[in-house]
VEXNU-550980 format. One line per 3 residues: number of its first residue (from 0); their letters; for each residue y, z, x of N, C-alpha, C. Coordinates in steps of 0.2 Angstrom, whole numbers. Example, Ala and Ser with C-alpha at 12.3 -4.5 7.8 and 13.67 -1.06 7.14 Angstrom:
<atoms>
0) AS) -28,39,66,-22,39,62,-16,39,66; -11,35,64,-5,36,68,0,39,64
</atoms>
This chain:
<atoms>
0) XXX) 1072,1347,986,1069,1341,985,1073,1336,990; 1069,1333,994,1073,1329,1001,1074,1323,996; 1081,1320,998,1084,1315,995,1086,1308,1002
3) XXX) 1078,1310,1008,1080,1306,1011,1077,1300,1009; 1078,1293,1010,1073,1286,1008,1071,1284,1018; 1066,1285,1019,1064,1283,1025,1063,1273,1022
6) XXX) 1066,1269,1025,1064,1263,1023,1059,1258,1031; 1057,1252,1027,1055,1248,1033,1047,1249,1034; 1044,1251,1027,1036,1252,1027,1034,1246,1022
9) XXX) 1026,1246,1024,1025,1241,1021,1019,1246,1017; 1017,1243,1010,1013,1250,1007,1009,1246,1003; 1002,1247,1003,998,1244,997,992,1246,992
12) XXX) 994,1246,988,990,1250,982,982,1247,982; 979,1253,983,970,1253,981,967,1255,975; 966,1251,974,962,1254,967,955,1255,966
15) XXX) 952,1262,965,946,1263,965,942,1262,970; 937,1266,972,932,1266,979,930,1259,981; 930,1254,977,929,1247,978,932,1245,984
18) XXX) 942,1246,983,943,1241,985,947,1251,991; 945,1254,991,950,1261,994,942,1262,1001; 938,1261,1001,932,1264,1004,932,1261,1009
21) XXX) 928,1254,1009,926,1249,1016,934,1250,1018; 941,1248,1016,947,1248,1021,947,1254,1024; 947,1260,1022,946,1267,1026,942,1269,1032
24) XXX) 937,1268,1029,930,1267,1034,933,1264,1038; 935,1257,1039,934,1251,1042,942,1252,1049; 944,1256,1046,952,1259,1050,949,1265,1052
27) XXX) 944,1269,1050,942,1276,1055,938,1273,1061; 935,1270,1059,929,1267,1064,933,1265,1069; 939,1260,1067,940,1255,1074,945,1261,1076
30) XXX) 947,1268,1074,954,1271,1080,949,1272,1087; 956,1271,1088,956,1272,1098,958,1278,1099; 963,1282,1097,964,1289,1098,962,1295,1094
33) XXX) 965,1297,1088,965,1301,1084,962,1298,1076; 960,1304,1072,958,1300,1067,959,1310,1064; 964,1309,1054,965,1315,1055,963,1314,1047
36) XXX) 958,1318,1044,956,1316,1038,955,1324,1034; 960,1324,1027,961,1330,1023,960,1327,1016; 953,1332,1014,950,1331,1006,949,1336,1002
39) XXX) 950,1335,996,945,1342,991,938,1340,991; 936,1334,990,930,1332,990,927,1329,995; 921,1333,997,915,1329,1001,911,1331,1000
42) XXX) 906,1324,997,898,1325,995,894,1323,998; 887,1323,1000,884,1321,1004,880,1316,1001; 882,1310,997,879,1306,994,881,1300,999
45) XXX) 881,1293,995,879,1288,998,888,1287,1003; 894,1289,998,899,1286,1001,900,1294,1007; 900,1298,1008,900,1306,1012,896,1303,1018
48) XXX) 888,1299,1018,887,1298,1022,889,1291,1025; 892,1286,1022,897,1282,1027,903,1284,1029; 905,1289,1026,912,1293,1031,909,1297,1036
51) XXX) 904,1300,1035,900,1302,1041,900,1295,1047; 898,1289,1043,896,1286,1050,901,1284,1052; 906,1283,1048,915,1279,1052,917,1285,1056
54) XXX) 917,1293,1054,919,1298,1060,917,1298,1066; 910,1296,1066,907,1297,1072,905,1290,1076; 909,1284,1072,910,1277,1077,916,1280,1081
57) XXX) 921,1284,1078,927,1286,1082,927,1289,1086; 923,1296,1084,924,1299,1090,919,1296,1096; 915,1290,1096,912,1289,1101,915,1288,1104
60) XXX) 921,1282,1100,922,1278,1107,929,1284,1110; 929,1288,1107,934,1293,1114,941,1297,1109; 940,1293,1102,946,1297,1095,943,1304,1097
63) XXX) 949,1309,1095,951,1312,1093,949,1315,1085; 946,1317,1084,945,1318,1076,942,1323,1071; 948,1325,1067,948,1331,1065,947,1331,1055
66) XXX) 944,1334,1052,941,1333,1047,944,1339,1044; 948,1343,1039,947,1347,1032,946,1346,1028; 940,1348,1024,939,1347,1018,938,1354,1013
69) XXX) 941,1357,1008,941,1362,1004,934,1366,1002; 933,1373,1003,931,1376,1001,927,1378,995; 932,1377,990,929,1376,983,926,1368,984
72) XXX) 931,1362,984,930,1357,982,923,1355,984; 922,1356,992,916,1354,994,910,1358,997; 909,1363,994,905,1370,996,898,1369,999
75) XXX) 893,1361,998,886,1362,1001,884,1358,1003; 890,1358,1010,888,1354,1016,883,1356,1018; 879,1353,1021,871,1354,1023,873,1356,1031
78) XXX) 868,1361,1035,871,1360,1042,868,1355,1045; 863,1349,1042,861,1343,1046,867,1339,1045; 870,1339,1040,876,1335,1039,882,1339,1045
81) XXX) 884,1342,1043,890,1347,1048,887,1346,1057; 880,1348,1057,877,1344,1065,879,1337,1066; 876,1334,1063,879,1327,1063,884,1326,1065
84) XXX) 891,1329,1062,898,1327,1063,899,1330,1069; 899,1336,1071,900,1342,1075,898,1340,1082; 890,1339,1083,888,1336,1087,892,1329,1091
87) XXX) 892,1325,1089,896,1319,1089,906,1320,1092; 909,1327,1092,913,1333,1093,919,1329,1088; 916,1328,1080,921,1330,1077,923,1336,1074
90) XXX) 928,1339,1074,929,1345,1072,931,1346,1063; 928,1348,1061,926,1348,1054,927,1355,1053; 933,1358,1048,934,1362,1043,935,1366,1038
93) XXX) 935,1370,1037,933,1372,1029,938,1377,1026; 944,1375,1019,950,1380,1018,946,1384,1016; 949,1389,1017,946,1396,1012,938,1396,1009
96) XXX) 936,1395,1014,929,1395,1009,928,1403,1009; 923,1402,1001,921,1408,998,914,1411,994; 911,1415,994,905,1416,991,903,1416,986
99) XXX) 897,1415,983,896,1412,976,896,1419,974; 893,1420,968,892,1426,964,886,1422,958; 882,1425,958,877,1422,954,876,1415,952
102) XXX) 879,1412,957,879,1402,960,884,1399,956; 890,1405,953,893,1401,956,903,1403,959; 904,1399,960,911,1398,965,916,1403,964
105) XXX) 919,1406,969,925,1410,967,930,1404,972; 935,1410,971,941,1409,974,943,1399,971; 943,1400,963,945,1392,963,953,1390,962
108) XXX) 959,1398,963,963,1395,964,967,1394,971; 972,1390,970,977,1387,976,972,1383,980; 969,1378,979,966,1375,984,970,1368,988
111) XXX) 967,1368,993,968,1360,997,968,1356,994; 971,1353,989,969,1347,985,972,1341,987; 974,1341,994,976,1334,996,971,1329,997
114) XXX) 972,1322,999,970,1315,1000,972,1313,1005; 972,1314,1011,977,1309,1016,971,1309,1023; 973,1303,1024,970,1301,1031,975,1297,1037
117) XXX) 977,1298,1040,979,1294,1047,978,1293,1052; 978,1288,1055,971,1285,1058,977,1283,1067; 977,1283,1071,980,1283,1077,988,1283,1076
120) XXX) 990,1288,1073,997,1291,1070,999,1285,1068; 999,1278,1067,1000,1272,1064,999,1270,1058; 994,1274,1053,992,1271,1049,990,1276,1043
123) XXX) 992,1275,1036,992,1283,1032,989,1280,1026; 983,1283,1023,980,1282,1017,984,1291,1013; 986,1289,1007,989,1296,1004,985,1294,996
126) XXX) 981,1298,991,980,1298,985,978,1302,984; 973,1299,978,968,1304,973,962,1304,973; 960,1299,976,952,1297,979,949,1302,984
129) XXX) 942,1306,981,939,1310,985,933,1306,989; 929,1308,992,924,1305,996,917,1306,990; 915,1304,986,911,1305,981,910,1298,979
132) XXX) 902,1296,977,900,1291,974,903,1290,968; 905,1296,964,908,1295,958,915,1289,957; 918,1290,964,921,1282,964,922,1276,964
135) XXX) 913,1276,963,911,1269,963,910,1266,956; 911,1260,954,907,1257,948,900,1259,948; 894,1257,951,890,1260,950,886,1265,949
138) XXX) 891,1271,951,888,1276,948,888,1276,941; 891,1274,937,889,1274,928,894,1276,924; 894,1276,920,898,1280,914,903,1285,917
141) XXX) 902,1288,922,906,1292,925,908,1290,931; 910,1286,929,913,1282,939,919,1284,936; 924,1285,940,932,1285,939,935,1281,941
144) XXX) 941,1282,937,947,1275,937,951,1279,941; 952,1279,949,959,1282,953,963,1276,957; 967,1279,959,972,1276,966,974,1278,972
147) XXX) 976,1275,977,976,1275,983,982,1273,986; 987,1272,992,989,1269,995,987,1268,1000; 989,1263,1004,990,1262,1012,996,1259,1013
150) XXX) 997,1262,1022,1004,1264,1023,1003,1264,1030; 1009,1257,1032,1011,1256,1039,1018,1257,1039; 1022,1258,1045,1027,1260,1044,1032,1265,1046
153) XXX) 1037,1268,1046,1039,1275,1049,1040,1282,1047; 1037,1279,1039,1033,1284,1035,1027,1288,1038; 1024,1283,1042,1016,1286,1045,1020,1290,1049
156) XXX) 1025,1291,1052,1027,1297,1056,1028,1305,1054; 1029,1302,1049,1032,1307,1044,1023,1314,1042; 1020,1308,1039,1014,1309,1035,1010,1313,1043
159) XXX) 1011,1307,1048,1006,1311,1055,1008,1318,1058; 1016,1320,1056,1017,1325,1059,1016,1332,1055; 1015,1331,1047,1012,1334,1043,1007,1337,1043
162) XXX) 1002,1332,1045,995,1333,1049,993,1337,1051; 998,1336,1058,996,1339,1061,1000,1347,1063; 1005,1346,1058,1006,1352,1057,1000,1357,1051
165) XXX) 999,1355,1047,992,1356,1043,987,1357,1046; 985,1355,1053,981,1357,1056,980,1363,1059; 988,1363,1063,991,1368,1066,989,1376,1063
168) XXX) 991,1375,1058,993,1379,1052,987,1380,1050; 981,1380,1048,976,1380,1043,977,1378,1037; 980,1373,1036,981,1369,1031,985,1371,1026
171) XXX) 989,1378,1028,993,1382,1020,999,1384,1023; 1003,1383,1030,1009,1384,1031,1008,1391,1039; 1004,1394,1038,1003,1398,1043,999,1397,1052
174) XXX) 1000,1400,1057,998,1399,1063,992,1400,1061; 987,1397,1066,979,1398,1066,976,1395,1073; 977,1389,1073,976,1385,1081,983,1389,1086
177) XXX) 988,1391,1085,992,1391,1089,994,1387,1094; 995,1379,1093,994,1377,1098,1003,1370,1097; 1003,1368,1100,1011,1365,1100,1010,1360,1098
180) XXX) 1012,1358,1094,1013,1353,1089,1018,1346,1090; 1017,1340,1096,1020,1335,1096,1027,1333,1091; 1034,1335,1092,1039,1331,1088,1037,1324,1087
183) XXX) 1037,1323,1081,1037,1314,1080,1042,1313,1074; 1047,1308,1078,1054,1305,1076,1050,1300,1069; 1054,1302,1066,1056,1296,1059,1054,1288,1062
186) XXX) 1058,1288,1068,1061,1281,1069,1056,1280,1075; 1050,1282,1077,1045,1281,1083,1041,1276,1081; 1040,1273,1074,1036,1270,1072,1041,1261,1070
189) XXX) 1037,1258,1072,1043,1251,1070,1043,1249,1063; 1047,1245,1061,1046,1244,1053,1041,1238,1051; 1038,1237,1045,1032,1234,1045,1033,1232,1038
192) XXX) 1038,1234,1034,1038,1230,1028,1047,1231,1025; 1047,1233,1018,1052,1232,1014,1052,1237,1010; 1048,1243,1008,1049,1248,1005,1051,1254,1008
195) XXX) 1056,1255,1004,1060,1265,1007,1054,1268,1003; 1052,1275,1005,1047,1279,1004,1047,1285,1006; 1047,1291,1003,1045,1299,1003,1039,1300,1003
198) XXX) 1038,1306,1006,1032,1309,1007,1034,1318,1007; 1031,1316,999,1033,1325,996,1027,1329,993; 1028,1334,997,1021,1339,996,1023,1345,991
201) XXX) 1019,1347,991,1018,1356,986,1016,1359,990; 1017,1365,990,1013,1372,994,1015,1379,988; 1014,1384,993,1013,1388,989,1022,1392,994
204) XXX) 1023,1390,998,1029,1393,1004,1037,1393,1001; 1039,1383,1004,1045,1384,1005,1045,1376,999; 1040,1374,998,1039,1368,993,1037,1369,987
207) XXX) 1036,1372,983,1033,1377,978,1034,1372,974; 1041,1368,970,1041,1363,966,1043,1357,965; 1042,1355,971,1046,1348,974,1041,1341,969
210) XXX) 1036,1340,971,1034,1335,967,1037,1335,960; 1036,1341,954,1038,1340,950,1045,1338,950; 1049,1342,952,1056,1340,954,1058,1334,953
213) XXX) 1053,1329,958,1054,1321,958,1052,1317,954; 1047,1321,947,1046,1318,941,1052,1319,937; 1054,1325,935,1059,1325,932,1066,1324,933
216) XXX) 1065,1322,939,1074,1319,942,1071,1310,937; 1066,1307,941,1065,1300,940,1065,1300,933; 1062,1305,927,1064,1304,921,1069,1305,917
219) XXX) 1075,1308,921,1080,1310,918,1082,1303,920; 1084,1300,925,1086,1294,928,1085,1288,923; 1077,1288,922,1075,1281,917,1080,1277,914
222) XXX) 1081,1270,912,1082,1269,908,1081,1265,902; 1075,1260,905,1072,1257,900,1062,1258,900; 1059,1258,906,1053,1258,906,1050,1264,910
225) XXX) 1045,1268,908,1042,1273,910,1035,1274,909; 1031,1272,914,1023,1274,912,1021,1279,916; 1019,1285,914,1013,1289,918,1006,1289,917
228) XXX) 1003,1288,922,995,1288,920,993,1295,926; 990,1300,921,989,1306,926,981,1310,920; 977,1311,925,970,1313,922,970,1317,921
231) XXX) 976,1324,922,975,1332,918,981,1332,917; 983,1332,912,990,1332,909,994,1337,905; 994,1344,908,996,1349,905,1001,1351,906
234) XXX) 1007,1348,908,1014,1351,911,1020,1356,908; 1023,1357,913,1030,1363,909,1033,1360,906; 1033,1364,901,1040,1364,895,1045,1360,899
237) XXX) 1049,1360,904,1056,1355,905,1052,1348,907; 1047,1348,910,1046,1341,911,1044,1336,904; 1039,1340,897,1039,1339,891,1046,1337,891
240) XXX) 1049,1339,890,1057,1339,889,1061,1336,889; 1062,1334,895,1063,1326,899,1059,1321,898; 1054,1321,894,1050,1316,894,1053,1313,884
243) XXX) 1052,1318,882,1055,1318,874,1061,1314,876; 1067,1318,879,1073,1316,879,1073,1307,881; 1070,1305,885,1068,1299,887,1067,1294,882
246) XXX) 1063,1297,879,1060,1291,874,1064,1292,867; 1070,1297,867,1075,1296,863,1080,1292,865; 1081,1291,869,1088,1288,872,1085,1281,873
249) XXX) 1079,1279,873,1078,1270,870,1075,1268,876; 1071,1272,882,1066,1272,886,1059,1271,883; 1055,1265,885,1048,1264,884,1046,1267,887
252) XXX) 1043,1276,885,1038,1280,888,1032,1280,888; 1027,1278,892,1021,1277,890,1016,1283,894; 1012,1285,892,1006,1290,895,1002,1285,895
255) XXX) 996,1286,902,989,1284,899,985,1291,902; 980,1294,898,980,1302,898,971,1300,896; 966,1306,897,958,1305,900,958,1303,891
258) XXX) 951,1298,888,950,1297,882,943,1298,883; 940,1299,889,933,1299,892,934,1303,896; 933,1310,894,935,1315,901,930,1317,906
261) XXX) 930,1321,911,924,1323,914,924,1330,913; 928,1334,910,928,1339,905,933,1342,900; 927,1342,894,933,1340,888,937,1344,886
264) XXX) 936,1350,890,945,1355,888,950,1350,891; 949,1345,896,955,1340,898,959,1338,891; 956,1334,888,957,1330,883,959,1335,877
267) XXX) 956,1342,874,959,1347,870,965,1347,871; 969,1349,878,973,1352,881,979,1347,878; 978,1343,883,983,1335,883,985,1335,874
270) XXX) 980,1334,869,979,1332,861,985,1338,858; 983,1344,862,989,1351,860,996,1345,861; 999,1341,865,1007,1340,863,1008,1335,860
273) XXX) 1000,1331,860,1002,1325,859,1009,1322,851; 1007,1327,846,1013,1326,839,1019,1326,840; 1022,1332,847,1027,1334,848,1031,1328,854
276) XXX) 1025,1327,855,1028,1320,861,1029,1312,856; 1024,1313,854,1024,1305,850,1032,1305,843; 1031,1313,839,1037,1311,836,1043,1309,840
279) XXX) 1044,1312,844,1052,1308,849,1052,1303,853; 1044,1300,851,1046,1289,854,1041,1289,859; 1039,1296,862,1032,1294,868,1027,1289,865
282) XXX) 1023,1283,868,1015,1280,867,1010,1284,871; 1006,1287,867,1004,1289,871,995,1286,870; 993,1284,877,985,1277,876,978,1280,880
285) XXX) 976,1282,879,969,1287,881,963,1281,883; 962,1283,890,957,1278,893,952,1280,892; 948,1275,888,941,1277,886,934,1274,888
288) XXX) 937,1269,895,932,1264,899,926,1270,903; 930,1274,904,928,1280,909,933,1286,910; 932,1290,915,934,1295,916,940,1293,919
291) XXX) 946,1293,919,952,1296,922,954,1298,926; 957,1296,934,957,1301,940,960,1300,941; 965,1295,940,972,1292,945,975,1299,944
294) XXX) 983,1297,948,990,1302,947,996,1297,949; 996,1292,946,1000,1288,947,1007,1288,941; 1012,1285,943,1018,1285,939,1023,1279,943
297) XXX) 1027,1276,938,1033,1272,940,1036,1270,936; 1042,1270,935,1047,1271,930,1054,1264,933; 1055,1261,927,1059,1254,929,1058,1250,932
300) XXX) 1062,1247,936,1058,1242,943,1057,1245,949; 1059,1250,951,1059,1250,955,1053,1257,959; 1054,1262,956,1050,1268,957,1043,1268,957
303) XXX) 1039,1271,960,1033,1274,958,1033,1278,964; 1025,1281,959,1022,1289,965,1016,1284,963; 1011,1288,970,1006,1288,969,1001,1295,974
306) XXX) 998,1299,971,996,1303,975,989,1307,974; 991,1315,975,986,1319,973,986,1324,967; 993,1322,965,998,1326,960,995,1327,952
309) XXX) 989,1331,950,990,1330,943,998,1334,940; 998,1332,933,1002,1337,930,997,1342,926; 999,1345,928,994,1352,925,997,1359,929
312) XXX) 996,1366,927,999,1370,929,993,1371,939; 988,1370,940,985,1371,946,991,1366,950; 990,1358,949,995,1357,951,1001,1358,954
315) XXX) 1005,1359,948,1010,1360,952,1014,1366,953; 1008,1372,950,1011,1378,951,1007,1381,958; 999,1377,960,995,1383,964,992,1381,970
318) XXX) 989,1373,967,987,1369,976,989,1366,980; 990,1363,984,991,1363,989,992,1353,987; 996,1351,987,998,1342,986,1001,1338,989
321) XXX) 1000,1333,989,1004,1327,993,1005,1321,988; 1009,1318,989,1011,1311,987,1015,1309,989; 1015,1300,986,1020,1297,992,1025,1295,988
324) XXX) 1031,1293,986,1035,1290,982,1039,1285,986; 1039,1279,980,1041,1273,985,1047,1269,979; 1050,1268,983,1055,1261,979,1056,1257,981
327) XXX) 1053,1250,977,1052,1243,979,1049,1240,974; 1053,1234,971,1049,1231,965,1046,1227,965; 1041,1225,972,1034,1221,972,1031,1228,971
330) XXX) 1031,1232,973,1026,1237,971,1024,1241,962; 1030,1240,962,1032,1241,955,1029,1237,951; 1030,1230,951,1029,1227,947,1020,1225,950
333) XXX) 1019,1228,953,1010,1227,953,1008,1234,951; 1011,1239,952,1005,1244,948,1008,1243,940; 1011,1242,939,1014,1241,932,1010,1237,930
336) XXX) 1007,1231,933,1003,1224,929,996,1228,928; 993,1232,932,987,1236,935,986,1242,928; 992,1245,927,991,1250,922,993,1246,915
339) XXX) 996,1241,915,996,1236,908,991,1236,906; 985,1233,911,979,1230,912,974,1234,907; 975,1242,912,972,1248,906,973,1247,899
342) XXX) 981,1248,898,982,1249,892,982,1244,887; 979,1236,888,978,1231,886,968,1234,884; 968,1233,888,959,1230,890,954,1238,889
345) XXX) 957,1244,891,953,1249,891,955,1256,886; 959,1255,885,962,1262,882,963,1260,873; 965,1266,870,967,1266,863,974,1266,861
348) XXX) 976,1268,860,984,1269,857,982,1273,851; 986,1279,854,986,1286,849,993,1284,843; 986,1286,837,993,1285,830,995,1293,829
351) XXX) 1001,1291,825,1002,1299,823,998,1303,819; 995,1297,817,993,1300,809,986,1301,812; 984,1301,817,977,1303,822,978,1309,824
354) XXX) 985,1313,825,985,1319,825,988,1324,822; 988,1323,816,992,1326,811,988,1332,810; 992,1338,808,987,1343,806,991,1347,800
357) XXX) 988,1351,796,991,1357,792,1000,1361,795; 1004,1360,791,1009,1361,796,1010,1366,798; 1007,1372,795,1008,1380,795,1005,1378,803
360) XXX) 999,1375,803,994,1378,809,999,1375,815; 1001,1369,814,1005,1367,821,1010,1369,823; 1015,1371,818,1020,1376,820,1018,1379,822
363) XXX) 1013,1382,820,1010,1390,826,1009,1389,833; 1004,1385,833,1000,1384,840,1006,1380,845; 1012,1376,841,1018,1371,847,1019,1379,848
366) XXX) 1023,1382,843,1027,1390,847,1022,1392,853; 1016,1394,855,1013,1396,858,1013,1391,865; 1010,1388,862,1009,1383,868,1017,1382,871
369) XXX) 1020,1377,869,1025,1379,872,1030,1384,877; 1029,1390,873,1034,1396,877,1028,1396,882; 1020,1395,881,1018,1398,890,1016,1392,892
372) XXX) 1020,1384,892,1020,1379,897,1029,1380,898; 1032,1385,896,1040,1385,897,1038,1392,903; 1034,1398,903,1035,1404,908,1031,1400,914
375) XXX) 1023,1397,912,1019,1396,917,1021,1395,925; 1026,1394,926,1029,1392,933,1030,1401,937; 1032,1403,932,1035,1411,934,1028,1414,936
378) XXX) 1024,1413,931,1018,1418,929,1014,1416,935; 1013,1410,938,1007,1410,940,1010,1413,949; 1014,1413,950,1015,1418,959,1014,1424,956
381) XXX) 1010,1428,949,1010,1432,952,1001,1433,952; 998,1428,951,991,1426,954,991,1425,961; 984,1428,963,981,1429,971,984,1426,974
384) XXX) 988,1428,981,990,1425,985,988,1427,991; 983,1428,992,978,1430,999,979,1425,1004; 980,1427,1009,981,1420,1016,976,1418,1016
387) XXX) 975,1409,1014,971,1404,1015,967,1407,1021; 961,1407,1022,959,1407,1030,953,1398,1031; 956,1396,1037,951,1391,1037,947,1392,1044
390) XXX) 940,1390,1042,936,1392,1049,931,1385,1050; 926,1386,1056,925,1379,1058,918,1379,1052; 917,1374,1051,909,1375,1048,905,1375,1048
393) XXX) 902,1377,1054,898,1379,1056,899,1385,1056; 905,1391,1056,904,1398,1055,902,1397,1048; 906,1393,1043,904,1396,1035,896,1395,1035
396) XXX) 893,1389,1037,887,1390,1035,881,1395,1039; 880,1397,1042,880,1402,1047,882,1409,1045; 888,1410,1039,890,1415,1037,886,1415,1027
399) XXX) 885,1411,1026,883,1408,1019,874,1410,1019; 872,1414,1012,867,1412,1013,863,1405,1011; 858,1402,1010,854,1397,1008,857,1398,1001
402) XXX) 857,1390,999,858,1386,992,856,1382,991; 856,1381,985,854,1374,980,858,1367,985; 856,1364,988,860,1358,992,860,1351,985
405) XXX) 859,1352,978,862,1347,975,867,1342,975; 865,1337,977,873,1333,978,875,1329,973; 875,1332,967,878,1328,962,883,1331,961
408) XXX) 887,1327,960,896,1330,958,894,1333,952; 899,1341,956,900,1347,949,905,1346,947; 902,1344,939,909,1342,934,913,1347,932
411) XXX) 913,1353,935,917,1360,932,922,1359,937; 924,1354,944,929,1354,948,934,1348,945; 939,1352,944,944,1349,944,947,1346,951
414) X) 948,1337,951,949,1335,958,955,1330,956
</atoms>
């Protein structure tokens, strides 16, 4: 876990497609050189086709721009949509895509689950917002609650060089482009604000558990306020752990965790600790306005993450993640107002006595569940490890038979 703090950024939290979509758009459109954009989700709905048209106001005027989007995540790009980009010479491609089996998806682990864009090496959006109408209010009942940052500053060099090694790489650590990769210095980029900040990913190589890492350093560290707000909530045994220990030692820990999920085994799963966590002091508050997408957390004044990190074992044992970590207490103390705001106005507050069960039966099932959220780290390397391959998209589709081009978000993806 890199214990550098890159300072001298200036960072600002988005909340929801609202206020995260027109600024993104609005900074692809006007680059002048480069535009570098990595997602698990692209739809061809109403927000898929205004990223389509910000890509290709850039590439006109002369940007550079280069598009992955995941395999599973977004499997039924149309090839009038892919023409579109392709023709206009964005270059547009696809990790690991895979074939269906009787409609539907293989290969759903180790995916691309990142969120980042960077837009003329200057300028870095990092979260958990997919390209999907689902981000919007009005798509309905299922609109989700996420977050975003933007980021100027010498973190953007950090972020861009990642990139573009990501690009280099086919997005999982290995050559594919073969081609030289620009050094960009930490300090190329001038400072623009007042937040020190990391930019720490997960892989499957030489990063395998750094995100969590920086969860459970920041939670040992706490020492009076603690909130995680995270939509799949099924972590290892030490970070439980650290999280119990916490709210033992006189730290306000707070969860805000799905109450309205967009698939209910989310909510089963989480319900499995909740006894175990609440008897040692954890609050734990189930948002029930909608469905749950963030992966945000900050802890005291100063801290927070915002990214693409759930805790869950996909996470941080299998896909592919980024987030940003920042300390700064304007920042702090605004997403901390933001997720107040939730836990005021949108959420419940789980009693104990809402999870109580026959005692034989929960001794049982903590034993279980526990010892396999304690191995889960071990167990899963020795799940698939095939070499991601990424191709342009017009080979997959071209290589793909004919499908159902339904663009309605499939609720069976975990994003």
């Amino acid at each position: 876990m890199s214990a550098n703090w890159i300072p001298g950024n200036k960072v600002v939290l988005l909340e929801n497609g609202e206020e995260y979509f027109p600024r993104v758009f609005e900074c692809i459109a006007n680059a002048q050189r480069e535009v570098i954009v990595e997602t698990f989700i692209l739809f061809e709905d109403k927000v898929g086709q205004q990223l389509a048209e910000a890509l290709i106001a850039a590439a006109n005027k002369g940007a550079k721009v280069d598009v992955l989007v995941d395999g599973f995540g977004s499997p039924d790009l149309s090839d009038a949509y892919i023409g579109r980009l392709t023709s206009a010479g964005v270059r547009l491609r696809v990790f690991d895509p895979g074939p269906r089996l009787w409609g539907w998806r293989l290969k759903m682990l180790r995916r691309m689950h990142r969120k980042i864009v960077v837009v003329d090496g200057e300028r870095a959006f990092v979260g958990g917002i997919n390209y999907s109408a689902d981000h919007l209010a009005d798509f309905g009942p299922q609109a989700k609650q996420d977050y975003a940052v933007e980021i100027e500053g010498p973190l953007v060099a950090q972020i861009h060089r990642f990139v573009l090694h990501a690009i280099a790489a086919g997005g999982a650590g290995r050559s594919w482009l073969r081609r030289r990769v620009p050094a960009v210095q930490f300090d190329s980029l001038p400072e623009s604000g007042s937040v020190a900040a990391q930019f720490v990913t997960r892989d499957n190589r030489r990063h395998t558990n750094d995100i969590e890492r920086h969860y459970r350093a920041t939670i040992r560290a706490a020492r009076h306020r603690l909130v995680i707000a995270n939509a799949y909530f099924f972590p290892g045994y030490r970070l439980i752990r650290e999280l119990r220990r916490a709210a033992r030692r006189g730290v306000d820990v707070r969860l805000i965790l799905q109450g309205e999920p967009d698939m209910p085994i989310v909510k089963t799963a989480a319900r499995m600790l909740y006894h175990h966590l609440m008897h040692a002091g954890v609050k734990i508050y189930e948002y029930c306005e909608r469905p749950l997408h963030g992966k945000v957390a900050l802890a005291d004044d100063e801290w927070a993450t915002v990214g693409s990190s759930n805790l869950d074992p996909l996470s941080l044992s299998l896909n592919l993640e980024a987030n940003v970590v920042l300390r700064d207490r304007e920042f702090n103390q605004h997403l901390y107002e933001r997720l107040e705001h939730l836990m005021c106005n949108a959420c419940n507050q789980v009693q104990v006595q809402d999870v109580e069960e026959p005692g034989t039966w929960r001794m049982v099932r903590s034993f279980f569940v526990f010892h396999l959220m304690r191995w889960y780290p071990s167990w899963a390397s020795w799940l698939p490890t095939h070499t991601p391959r990424v191709m342009a998209a017009e080979a997959v589709t071209s290589a793909t038979p004919p499908r159902n081009l339904d663009r309605s978000p499939d609720r069976t993806v975990e994003a």
